[in-house]
N, C-alpha and C positions, 0 to 999 in steps of 0.2 A: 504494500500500500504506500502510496507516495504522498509523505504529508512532511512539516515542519514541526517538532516537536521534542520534547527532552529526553537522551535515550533512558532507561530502566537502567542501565548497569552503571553506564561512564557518565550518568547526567550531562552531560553538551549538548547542547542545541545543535541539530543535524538535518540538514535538508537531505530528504532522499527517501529509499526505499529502507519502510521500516515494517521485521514482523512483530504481531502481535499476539500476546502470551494474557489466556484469560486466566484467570485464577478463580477462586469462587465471589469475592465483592471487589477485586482492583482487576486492572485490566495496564499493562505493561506493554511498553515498546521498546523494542531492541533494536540501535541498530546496526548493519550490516556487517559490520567489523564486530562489535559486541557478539551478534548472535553466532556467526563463523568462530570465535572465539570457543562462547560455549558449545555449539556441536562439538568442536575438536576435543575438549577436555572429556566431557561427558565417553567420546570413542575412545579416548585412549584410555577412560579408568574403566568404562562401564561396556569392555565391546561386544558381550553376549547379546546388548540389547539392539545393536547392531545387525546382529548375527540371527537374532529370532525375527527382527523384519523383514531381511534380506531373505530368510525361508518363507513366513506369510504371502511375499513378494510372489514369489515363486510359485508356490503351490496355487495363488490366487489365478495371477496372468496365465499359467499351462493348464488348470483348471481341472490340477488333479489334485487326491487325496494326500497325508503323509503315507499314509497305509500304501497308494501307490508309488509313492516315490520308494518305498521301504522295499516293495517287491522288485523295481527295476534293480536296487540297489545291488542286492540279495542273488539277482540274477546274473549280473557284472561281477559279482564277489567282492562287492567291496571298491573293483579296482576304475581306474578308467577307459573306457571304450579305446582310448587309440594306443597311448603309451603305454597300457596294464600300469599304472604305476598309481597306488595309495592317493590321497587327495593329502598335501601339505598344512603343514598347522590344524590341525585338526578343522578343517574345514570342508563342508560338506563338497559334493560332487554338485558341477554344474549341471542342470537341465538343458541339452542343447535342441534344438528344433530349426526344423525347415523356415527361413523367415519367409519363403513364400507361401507353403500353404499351413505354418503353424503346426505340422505335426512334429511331434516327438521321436527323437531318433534314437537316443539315449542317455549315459551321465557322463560330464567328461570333468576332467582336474580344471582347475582356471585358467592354465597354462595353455592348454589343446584347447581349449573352445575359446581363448583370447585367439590364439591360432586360424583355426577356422576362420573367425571373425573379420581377422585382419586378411585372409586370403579371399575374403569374400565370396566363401562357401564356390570356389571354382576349381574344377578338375584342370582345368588350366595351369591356371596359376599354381595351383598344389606340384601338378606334372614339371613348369618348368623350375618354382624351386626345387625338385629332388634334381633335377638334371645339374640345373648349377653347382647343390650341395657335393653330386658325382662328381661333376669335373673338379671341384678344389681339388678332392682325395684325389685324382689321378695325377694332378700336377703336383701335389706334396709327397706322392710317392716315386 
């Protein structure tokens, strides 16, 4: 919301974009330095709470159960679809899906579906990085 007003945290008078935090009888603005502030502190003491949105997140937008997520899991063993490899820091496996028609493919680490992501899901582009990744190896041997 774009107003002029005194922020909640740092009291200065701040033009700009400020959010606002209802409590139950005061009503607080914070702004945009302030409130960036407190997200970051809050993630770095409290980052379960993070970590159970970013699953809600998830399960909401794929528009499956945990029970389902629990059976793909279970059916990967745990691991990730490309690199078999554990998901780092205890954090869960990503849900990856077709962005064009939304279906679900399976669960991958962050790492492989940042992957995918950045290769923008093209057998192309997959095909000519390994070719590249080939040719270093042949010239470093």
């Amino acid at each position: 919301m774009k107003r002029e007003t005194n922020c909640g945290k740092c009291g200065k008078l701040k033009r700009g974009v400020y959010y606002k935090k209802s409590w139950p009888k005061h009503k607080y603005y914070f702004c945009v330095s302030c409130s960036a502030e407190r997200r970051s502190k809050t993630y770095l003491t409290k980052p379960q709470i993070f970590a159970e949105r970013k699953r809600r997140y998830d399960l909401s937008t794929f528009g499956i159960t945990e029970k389902d997520y629990e059976v793909m899991y279970k059916k990967q063993n745990g691991v990730c679809s490309i690199c078999k490899g554990p998901s780092l820091n205890g954090k869960r496996l990503r849900i990856d899906h077709d962005h064009k028609t939304g279906r679900i493919r399976g669960l991958l680490c962050n790492g492989c579906n940042l992957g995918l992501g950045n290769f923008k899901d093209s057998l192309d582009n997959l095909r000519n990085a390994f070719e590249y990744l080939e040719g270093l190896i042949k010239t470093v041997n």
